[in-house]
Each structure stands twice: as C-alpha cells, then as structure tokens.
Chimera marker file (.cmm) of the C-alpha trace (Angstrom):
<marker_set name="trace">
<marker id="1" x="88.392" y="112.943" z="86.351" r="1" g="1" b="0" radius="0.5"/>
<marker id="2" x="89.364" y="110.506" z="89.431" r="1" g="1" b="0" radius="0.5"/>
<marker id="3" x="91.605" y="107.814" z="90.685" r="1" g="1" b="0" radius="0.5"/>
<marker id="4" x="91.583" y="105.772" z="93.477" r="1" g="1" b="0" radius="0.5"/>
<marker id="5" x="93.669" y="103.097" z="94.984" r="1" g="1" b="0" radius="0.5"/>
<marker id="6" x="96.278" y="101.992" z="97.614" r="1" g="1" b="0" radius="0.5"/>
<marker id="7" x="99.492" y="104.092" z="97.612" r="1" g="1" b="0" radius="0.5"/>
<marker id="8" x="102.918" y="102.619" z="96.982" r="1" g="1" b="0" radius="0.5"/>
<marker id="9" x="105.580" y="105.382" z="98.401" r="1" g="1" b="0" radius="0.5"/>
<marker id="10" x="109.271" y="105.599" z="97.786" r="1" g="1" b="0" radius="0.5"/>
<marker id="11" x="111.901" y="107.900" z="98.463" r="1" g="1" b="0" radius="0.5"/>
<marker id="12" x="113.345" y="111.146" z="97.033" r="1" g="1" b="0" radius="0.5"/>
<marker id="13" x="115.671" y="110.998" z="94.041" r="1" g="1" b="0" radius="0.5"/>
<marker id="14" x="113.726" y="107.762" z="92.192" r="1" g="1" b="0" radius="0.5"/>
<marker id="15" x="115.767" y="108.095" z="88.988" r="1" g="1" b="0" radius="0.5"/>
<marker id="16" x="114.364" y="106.747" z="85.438" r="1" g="1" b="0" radius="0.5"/>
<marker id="17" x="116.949" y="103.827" z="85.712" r="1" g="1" b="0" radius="0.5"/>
<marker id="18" x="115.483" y="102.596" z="88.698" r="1" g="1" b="0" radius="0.5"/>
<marker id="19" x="112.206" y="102.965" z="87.693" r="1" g="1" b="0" radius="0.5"/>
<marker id="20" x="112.987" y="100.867" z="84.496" r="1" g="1" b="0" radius="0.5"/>
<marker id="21" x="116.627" y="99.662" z="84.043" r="1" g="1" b="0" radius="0.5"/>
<marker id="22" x="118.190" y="100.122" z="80.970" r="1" g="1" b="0" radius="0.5"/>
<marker id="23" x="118.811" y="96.515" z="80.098" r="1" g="1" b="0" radius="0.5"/>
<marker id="24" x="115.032" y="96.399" z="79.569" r="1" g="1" b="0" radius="0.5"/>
<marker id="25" x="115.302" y="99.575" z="76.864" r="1" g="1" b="0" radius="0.5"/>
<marker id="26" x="115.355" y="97.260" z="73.842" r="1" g="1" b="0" radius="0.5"/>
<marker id="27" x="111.769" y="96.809" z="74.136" r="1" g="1" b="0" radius="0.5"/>
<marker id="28" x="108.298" y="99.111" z="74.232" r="1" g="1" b="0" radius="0.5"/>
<marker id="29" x="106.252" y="96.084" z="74.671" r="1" g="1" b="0" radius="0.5"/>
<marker id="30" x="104.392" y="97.725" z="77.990" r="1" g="1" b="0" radius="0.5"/>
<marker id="31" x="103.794" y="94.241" z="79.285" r="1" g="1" b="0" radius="0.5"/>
<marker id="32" x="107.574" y="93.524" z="79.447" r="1" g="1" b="0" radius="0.5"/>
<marker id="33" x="108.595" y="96.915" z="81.014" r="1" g="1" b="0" radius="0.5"/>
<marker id="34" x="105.424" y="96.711" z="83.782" r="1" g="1" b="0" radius="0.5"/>
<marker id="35" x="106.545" y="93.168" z="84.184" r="1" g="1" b="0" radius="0.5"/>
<marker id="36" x="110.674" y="94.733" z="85.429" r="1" g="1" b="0" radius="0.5"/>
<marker id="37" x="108.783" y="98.004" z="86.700" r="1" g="1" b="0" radius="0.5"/>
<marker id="38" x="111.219" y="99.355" z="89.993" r="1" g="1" b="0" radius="0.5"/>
<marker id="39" x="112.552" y="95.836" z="90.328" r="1" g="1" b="0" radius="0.5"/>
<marker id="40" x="115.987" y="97.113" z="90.699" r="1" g="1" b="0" radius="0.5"/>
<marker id="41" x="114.219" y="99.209" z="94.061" r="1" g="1" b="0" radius="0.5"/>
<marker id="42" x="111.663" y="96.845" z="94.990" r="1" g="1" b="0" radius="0.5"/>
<marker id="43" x="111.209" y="93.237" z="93.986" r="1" g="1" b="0" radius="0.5"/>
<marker id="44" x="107.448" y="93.440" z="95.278" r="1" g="1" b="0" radius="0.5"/>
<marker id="45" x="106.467" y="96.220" z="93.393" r="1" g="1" b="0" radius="0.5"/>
<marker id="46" x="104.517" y="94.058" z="90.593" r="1" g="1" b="0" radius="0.5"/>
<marker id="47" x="103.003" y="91.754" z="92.794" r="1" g="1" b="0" radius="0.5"/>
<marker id="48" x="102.028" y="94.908" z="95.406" r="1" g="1" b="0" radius="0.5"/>
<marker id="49" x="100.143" y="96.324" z="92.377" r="1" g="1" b="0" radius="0.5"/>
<marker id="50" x="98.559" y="93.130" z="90.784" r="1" g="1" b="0" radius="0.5"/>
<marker id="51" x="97.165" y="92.652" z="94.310" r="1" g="1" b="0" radius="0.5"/>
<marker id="52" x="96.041" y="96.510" z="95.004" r="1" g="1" b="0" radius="0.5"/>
<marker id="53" x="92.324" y="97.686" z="93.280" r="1" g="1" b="0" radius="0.5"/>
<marker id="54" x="94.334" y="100.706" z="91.807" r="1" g="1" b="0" radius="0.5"/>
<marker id="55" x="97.533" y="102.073" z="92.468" r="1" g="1" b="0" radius="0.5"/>
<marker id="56" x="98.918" y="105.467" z="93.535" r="1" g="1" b="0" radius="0.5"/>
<marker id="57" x="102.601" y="105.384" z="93.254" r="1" g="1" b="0" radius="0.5"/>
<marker id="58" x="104.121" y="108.434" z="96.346" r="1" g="1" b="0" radius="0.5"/>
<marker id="59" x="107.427" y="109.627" z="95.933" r="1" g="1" b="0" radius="0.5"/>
<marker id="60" x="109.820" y="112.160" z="97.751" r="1" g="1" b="0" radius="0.5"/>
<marker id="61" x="111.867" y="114.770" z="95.893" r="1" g="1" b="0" radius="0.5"/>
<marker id="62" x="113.602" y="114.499" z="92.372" r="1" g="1" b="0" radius="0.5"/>
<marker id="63" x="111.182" y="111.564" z="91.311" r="1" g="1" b="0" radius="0.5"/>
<marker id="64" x="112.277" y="110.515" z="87.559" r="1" g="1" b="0" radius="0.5"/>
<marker id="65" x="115.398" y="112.254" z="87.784" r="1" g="1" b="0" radius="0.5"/>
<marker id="66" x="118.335" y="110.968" z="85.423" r="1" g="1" b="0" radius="0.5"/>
<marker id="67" x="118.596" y="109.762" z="81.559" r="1" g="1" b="0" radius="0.5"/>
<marker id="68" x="115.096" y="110.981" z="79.503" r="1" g="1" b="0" radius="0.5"/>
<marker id="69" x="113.687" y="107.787" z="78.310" r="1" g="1" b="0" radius="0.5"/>
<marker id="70" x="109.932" y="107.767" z="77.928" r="1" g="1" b="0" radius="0.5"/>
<marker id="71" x="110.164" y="104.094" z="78.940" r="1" g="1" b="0" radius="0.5"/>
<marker id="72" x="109.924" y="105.249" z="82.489" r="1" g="1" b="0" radius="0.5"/>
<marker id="73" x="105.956" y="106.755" z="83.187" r="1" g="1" b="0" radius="0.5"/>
<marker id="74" x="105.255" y="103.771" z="80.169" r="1" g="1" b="0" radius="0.5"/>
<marker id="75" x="105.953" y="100.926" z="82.760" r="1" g="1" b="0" radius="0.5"/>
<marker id="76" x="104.589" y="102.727" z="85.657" r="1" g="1" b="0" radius="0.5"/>
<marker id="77" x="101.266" y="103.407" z="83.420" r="1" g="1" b="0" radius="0.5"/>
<marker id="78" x="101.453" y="99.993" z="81.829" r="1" g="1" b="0" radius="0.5"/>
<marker id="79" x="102.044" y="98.414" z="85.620" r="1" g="1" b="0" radius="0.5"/>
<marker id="80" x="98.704" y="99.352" z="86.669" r="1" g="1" b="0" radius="0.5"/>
<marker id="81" x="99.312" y="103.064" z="88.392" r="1" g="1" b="0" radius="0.5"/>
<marker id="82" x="97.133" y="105.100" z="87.950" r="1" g="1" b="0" radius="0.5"/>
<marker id="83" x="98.463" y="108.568" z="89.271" r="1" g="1" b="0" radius="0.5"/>
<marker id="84" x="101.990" y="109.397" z="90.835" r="1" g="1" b="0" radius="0.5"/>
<marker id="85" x="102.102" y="111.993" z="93.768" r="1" g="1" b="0" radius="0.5"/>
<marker id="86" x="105.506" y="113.574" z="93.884" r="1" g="1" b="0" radius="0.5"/>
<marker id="87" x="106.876" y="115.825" z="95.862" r="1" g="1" b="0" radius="0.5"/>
<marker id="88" x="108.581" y="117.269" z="92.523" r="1" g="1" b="0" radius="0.5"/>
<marker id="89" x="109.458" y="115.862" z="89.405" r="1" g="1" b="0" radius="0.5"/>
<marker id="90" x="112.543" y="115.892" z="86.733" r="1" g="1" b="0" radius="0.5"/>
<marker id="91" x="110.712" y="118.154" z="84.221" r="1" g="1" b="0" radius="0.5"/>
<marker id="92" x="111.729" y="115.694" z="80.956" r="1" g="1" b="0" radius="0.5"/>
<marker id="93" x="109.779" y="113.389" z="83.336" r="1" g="1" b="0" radius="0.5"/>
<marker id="94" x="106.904" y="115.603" z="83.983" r="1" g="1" b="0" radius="0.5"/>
<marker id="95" x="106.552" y="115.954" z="80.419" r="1" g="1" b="0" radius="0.5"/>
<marker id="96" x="106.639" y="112.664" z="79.047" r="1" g="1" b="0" radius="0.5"/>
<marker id="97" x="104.224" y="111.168" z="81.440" r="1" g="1" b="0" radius="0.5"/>
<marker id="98" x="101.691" y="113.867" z="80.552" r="1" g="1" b="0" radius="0.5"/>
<marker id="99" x="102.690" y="113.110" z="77.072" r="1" g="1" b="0" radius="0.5"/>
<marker id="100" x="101.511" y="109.016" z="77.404" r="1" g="1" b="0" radius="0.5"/>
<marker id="101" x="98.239" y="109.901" z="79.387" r="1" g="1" b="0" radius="0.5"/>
<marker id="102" x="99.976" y="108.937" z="83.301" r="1" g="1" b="0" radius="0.5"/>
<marker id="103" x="98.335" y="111.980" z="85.570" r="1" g="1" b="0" radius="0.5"/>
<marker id="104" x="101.334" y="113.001" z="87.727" r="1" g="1" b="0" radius="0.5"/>
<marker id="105" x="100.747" y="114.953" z="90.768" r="1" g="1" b="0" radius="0.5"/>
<marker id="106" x="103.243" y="117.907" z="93.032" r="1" g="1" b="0" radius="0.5"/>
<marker id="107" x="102.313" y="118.147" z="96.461" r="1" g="1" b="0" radius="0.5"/>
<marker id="108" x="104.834" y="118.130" z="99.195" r="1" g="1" b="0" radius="0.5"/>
<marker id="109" x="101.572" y="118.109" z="101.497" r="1" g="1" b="0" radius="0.5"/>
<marker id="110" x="100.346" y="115.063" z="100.227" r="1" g="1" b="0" radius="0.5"/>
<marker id="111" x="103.417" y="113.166" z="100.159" r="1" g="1" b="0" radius="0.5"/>
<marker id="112" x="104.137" y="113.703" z="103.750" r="1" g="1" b="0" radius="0.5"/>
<marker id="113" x="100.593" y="113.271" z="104.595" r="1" g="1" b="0" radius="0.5"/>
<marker id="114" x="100.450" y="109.491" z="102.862" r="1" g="1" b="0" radius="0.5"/>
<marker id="115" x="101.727" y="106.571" z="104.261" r="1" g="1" b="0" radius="0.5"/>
<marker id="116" x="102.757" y="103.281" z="102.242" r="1" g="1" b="0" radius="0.5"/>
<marker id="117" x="99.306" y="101.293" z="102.340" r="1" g="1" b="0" radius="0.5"/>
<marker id="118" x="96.888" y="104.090" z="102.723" r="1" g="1" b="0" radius="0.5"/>
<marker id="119" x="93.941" y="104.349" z="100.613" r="1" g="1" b="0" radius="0.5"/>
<marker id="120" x="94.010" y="107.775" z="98.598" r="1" g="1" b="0" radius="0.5"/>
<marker id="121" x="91.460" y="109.546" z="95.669" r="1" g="1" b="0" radius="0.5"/>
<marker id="122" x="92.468" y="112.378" z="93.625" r="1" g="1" b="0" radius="0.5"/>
<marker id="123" x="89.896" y="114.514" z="92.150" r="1" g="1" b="0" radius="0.5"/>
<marker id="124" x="91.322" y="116.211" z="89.702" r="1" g="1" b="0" radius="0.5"/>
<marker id="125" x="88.670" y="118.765" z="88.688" r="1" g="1" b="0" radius="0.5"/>
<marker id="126" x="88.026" y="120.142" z="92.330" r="1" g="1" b="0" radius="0.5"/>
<marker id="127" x="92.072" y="119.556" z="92.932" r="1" g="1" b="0" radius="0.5"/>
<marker id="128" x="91.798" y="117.501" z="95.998" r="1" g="1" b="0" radius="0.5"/>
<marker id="129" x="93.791" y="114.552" z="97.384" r="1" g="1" b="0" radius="0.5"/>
<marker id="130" x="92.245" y="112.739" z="100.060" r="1" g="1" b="0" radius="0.5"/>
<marker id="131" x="93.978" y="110.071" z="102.482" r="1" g="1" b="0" radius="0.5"/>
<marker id="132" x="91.055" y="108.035" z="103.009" r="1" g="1" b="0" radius="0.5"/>
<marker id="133" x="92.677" y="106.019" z="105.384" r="1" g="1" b="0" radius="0.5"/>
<marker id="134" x="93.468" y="109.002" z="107.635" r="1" g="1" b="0" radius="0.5"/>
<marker id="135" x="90.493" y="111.012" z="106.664" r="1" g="1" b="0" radius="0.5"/>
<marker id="136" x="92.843" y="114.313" z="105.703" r="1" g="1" b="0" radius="0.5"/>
<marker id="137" x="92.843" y="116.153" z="102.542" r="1" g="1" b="0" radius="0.5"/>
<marker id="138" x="95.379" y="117.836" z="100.389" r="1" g="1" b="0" radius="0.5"/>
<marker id="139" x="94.467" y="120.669" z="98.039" r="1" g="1" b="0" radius="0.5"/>
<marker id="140" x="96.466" y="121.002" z="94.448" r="1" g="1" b="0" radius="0.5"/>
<marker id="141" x="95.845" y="123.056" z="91.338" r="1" g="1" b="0" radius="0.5"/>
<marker id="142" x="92.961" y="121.325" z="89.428" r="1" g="1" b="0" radius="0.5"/>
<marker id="143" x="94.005" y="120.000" z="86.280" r="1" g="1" b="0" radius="0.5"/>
<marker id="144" x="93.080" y="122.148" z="83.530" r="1" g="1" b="0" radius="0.5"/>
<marker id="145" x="90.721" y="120.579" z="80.911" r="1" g="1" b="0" radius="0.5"/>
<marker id="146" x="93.356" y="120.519" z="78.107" r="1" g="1" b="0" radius="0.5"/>
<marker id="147" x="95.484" y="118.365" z="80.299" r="1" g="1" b="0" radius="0.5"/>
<marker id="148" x="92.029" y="116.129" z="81.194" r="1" g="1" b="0" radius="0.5"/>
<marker id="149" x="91.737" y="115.364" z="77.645" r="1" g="1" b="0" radius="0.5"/>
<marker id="150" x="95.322" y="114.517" z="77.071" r="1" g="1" b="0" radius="0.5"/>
<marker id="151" x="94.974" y="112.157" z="79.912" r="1" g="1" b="0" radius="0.5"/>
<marker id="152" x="91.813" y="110.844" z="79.145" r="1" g="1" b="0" radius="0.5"/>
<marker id="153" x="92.883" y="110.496" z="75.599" r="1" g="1" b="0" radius="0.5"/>
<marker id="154" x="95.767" y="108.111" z="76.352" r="1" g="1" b="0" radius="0.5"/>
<marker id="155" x="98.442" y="110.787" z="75.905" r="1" g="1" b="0" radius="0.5"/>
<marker id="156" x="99.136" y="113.664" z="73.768" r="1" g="1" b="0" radius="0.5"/>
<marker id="157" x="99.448" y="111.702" z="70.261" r="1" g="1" b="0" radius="0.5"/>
<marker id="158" x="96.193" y="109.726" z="70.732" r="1" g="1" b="0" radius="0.5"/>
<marker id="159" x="94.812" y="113.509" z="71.739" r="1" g="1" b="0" radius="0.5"/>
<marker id="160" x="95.486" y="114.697" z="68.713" r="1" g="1" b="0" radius="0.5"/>
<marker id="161" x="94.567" y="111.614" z="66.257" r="1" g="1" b="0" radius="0.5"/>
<marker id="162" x="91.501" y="111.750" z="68.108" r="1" g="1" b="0" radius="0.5"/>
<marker id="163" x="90.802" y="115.876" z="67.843" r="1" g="1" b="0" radius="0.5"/>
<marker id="164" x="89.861" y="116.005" z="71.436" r="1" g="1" b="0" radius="0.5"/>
<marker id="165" x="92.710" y="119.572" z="71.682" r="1" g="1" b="0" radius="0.5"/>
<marker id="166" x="90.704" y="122.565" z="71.669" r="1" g="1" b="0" radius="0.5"/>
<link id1="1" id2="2" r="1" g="1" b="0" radius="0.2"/>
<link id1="2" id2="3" r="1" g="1" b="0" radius="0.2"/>
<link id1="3" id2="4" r="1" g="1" b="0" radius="0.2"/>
<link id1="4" id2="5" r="1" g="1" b="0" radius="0.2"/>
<link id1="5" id2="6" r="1" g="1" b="0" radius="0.2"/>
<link id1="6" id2="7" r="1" g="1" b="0" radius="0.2"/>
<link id1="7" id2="8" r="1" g="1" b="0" radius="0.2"/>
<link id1="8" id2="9" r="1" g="1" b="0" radius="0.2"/>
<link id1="9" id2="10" r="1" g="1" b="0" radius="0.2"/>
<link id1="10" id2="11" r="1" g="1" b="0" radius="0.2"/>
<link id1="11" id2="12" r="1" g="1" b="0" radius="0.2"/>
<link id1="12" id2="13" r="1" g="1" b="0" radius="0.2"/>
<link id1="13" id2="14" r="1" g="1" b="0" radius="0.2"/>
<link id1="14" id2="15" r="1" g="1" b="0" radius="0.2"/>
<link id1="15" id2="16" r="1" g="1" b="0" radius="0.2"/>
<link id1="16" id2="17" r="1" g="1" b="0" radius="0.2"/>
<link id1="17" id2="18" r="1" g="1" b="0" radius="0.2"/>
<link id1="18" id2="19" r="1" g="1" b="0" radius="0.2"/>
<link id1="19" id2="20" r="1" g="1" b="0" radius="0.2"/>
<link id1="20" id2="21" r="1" g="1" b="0" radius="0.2"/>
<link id1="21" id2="22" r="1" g="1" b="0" radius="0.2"/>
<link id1="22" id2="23" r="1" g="1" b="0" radius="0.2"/>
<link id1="23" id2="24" r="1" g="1" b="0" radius="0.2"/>
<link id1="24" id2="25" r="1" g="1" b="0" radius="0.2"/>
<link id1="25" id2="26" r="1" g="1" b="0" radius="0.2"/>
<link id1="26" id2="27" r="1" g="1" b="0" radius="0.2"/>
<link id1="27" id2="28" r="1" g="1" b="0" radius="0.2"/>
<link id1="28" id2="29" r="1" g="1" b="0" radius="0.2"/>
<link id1="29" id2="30" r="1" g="1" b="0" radius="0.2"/>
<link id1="30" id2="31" r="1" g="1" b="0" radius="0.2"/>
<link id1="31" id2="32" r="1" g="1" b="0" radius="0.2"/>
<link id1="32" id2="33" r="1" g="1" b="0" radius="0.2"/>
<link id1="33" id2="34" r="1" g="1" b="0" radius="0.2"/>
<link id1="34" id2="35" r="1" g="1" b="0" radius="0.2"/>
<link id1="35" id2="36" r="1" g="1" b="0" radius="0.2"/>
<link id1="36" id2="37" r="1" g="1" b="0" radius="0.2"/>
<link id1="37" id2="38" r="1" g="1" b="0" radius="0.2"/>
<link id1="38" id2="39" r="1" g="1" b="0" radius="0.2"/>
<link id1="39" id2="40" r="1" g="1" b="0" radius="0.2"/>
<link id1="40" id2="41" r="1" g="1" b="0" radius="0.2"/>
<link id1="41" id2="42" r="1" g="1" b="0" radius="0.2"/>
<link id1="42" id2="43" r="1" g="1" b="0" radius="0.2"/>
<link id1="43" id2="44" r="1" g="1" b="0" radius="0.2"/>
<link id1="44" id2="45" r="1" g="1" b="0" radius="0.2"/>
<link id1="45" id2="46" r="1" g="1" b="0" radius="0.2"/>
<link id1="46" id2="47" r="1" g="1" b="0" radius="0.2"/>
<link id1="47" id2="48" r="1" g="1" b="0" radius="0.2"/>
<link id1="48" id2="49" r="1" g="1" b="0" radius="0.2"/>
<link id1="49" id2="50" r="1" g="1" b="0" radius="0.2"/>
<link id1="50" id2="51" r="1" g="1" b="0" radius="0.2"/>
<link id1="51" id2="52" r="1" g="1" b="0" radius="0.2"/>
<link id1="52" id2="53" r="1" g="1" b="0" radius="0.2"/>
<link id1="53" id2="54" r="1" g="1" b="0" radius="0.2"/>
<link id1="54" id2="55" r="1" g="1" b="0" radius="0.2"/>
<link id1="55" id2="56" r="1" g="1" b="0" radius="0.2"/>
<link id1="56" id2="57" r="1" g="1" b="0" radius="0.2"/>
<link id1="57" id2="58" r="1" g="1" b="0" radius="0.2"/>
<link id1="58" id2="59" r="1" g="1" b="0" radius="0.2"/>
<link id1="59" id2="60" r="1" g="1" b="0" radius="0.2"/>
<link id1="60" id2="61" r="1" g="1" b="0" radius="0.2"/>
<link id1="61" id2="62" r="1" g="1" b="0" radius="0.2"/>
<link id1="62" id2="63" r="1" g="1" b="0" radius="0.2"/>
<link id1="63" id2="64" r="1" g="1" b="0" radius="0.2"/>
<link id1="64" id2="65" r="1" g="1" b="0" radius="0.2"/>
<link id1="65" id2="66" r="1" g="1" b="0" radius="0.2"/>
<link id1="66" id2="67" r="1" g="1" b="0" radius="0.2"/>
<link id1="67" id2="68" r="1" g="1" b="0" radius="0.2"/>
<link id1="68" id2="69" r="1" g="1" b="0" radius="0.2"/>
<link id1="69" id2="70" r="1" g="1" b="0" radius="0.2"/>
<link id1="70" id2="71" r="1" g="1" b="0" radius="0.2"/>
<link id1="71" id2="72" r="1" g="1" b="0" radius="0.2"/>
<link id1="72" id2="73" r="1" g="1" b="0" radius="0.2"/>
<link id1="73" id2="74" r="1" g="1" b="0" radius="0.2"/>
<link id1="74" id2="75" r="1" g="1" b="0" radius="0.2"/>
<link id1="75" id2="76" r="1" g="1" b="0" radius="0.2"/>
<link id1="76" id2="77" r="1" g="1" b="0" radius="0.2"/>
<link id1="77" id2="78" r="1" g="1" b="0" radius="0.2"/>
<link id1="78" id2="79" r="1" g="1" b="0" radius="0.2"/>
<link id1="79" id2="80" r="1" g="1" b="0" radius="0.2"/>
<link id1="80" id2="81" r="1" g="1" b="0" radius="0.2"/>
<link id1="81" id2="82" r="1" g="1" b="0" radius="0.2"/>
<link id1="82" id2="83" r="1" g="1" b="0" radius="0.2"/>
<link id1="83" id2="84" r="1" g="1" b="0" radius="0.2"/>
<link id1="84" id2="85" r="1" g="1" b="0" radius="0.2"/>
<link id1="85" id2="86" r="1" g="1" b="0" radius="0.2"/>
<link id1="86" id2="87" r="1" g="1" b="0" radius="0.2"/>
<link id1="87" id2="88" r="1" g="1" b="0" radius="0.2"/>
<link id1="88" id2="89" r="1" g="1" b="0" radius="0.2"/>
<link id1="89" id2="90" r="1" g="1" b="0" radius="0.2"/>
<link id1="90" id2="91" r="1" g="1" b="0" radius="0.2"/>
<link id1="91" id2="92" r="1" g="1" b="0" radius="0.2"/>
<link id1="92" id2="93" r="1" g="1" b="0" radius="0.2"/>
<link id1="93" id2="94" r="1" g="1" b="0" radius="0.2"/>
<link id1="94" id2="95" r="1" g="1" b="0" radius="0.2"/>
<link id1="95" id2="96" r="1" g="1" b="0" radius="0.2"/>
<link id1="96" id2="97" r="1" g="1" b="0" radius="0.2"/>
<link id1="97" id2="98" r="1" g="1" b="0" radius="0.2"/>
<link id1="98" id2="99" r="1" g="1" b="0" radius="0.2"/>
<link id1="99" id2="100" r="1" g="1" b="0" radius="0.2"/>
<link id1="100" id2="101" r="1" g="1" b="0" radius="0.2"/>
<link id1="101" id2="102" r="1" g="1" b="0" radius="0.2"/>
<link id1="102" id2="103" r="1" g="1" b="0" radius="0.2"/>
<link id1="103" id2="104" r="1" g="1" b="0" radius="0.2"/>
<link id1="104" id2="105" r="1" g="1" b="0" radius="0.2"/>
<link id1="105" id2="106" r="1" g="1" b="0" radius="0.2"/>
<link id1="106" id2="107" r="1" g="1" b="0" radius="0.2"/>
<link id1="107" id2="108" r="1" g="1" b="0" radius="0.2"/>
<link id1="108" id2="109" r="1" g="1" b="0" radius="0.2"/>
<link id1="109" id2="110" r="1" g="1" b="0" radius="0.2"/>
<link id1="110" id2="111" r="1" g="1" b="0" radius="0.2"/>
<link id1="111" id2="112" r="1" g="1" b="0" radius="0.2"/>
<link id1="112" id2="113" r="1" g="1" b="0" radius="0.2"/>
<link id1="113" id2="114" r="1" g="1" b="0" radius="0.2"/>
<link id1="114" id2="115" r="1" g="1" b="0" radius="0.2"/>
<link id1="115" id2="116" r="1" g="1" b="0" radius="0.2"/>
<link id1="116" id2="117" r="1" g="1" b="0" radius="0.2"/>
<link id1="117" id2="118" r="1" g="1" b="0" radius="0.2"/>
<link id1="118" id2="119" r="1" g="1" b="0" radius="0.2"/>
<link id1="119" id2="120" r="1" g="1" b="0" radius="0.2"/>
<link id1="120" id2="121" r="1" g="1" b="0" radius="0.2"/>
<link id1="121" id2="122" r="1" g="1" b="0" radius="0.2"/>
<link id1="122" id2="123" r="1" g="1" b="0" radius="0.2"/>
<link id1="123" id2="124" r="1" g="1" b="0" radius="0.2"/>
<link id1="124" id2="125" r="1" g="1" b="0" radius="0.2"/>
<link id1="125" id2="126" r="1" g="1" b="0" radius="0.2"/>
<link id1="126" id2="127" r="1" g="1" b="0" radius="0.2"/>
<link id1="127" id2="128" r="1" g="1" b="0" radius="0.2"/>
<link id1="128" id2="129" r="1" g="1" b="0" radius="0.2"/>
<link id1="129" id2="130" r="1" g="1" b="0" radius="0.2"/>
<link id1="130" id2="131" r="1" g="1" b="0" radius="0.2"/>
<link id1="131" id2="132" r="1" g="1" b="0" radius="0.2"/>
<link id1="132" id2="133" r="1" g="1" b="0" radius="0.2"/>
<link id1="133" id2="134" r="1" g="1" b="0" radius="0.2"/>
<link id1="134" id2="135" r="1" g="1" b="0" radius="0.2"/>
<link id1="135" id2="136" r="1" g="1" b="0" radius="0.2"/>
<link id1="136" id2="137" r="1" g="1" b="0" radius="0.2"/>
<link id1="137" id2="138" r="1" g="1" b="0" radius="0.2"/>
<link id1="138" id2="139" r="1" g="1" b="0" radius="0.2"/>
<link id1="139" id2="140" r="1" g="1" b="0" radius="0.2"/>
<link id1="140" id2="141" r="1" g="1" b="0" radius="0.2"/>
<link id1="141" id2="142" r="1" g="1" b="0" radius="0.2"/>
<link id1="142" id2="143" r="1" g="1" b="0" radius="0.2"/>
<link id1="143" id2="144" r="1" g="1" b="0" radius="0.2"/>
<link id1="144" id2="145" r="1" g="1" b="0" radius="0.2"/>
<link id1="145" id2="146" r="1" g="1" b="0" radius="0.2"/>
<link id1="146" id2="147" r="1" g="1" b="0" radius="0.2"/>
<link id1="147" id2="148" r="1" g="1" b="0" radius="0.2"/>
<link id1="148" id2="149" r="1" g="1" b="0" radius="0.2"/>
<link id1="149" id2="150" r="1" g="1" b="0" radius="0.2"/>
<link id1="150" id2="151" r="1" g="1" b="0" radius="0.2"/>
<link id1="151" id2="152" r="1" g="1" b="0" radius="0.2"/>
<link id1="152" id2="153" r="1" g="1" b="0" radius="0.2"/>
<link id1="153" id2="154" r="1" g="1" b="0" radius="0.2"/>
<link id1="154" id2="155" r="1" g="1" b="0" radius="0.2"/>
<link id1="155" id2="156" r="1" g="1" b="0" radius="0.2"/>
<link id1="156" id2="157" r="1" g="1" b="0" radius="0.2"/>
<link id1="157" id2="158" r="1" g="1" b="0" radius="0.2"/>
<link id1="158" id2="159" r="1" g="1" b="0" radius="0.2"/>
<link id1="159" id2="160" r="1" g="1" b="0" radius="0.2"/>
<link id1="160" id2="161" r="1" g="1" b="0" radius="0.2"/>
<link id1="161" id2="162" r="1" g="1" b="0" radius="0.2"/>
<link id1="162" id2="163" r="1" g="1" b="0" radius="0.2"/>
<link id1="163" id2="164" r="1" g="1" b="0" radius="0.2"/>
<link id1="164" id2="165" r="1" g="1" b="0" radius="0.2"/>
<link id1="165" id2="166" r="1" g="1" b="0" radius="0.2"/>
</marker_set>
C-alpha cells in the first residue's frame, strides 16, 4: 500500500477540537466536517487540499490530543488526506483513525525532515517515507498486513462486514 501527495504540517499539541470544533459535532455527514476541517487553525486548510493531488497532513508532538470524538481522523479522511505523519499521537486518536481506515504514521525523523509544501510517498509495506522534494528518506515499521486490510477496507467495521481479518 502507498500514498502520495503534498504535505500540510502543523505544530505539536493539534488537539481534536481544533481539528474539528465541537459546534460541528451534531453531524457525521463527512462532507460537512471536511468542509470545517482545522478551520479554527487554518482557514486555508480546505482550499490547500482541494488544490493538492493528495494530501499528507505533518504534525509535531501530541497530535489529536484532547476530548475522544471519532469526528476528528473522519474530517481529516473525508477532507481528502490521505496519511498523517506525527511525531506521536493521543492513543484514543491513534485508535480511532485506524479504526475508520485513515493510515497514521510516528516518525519524529520524518516530521523534522518535511517541510510544509514538500512532496512526500509512504510505502507502507517496505516502511519508507520519502521527501521527494528533498530526495531524503525516513524508515518506519512497515505496516503489518492486518492493519493493510483494515485500511484498505475503509476501517475496522467495513473489515469485518467484508471478512478481509484473518
């Protein structure tokens, strides 16, 4: 499995209300919650990724830190990213975007090796990272094929009606 596309980076401690505020929570249409996706952080963000041919979100420490709502890696997914490199991640986080099929990555390496704007691939089966922009790559644990197929699948519930779990 691989993604490509231009990265979007952000700071450490991205918390889950910035990343979707809660006066959009009333909702799980994933149009609406792309559509306010990190608008409280940055107003460009939907427009950045409409533009981009794929997105790979960056982020510092902490990313999706704060209140548990699976809202959060839903509008990021339903935005148009297709992968989040993180220095670390809020484990509720971790888990729930594994759980709706977003592929979240934890490489302090990478993030420091990414600018905002740079071109990046992931390779998830060799467990490589590549800045194609500045021609340097980042090795991370491959992603185990359990994980591929929950991924692939759409998440863990589509995984399962579709008896792809071994």
């Amino acid at each position: 499995m691989n993604v490509k596309g231009k990265a979007i980076k952000y700071g450490h401690n991205v918390d889950t209300d910035v990343i979707i505020p809660a006066r959009y929570l009333n909702t799980t249409d994933e149009k609406e919650l792309a559509s306010h996706c990190m608008e409280d952080l940055d107003k460009t963000f939907p427009s950045r990724v409409a533009s981009a041919n794929g997105t790979v979100m960056v982020a510092g420490r902490n990313f999706g830190c704060g209140s548990s709502r699976e809202h959060a890696p839903l509008a990021i997914k339903a935005a148009g990213v297709s992968c989040v490199i993180a220095e670390d991640f809020a484990r509720i986080f971790y888990r729930n975007s594994i759980n709706i099929g977003l592929p979240i990555i934890e490489s302090p390496e990478a993030v420091a090796g990414i600018d905002d704007g740079d071109e990046v691939e992931v390779n998830f089966d060799k467990g490589i990272v590549r800045n194609v922009t500045k021609s340097k790559e980042f090795k991370i644990a491959p992603f185990p094929p359990f994980l591929q197929a929950i991924i692939a699948a759409g998440g863990l519930l589509a995984a399962a009606e579709k008896n792809v779990l071994k």
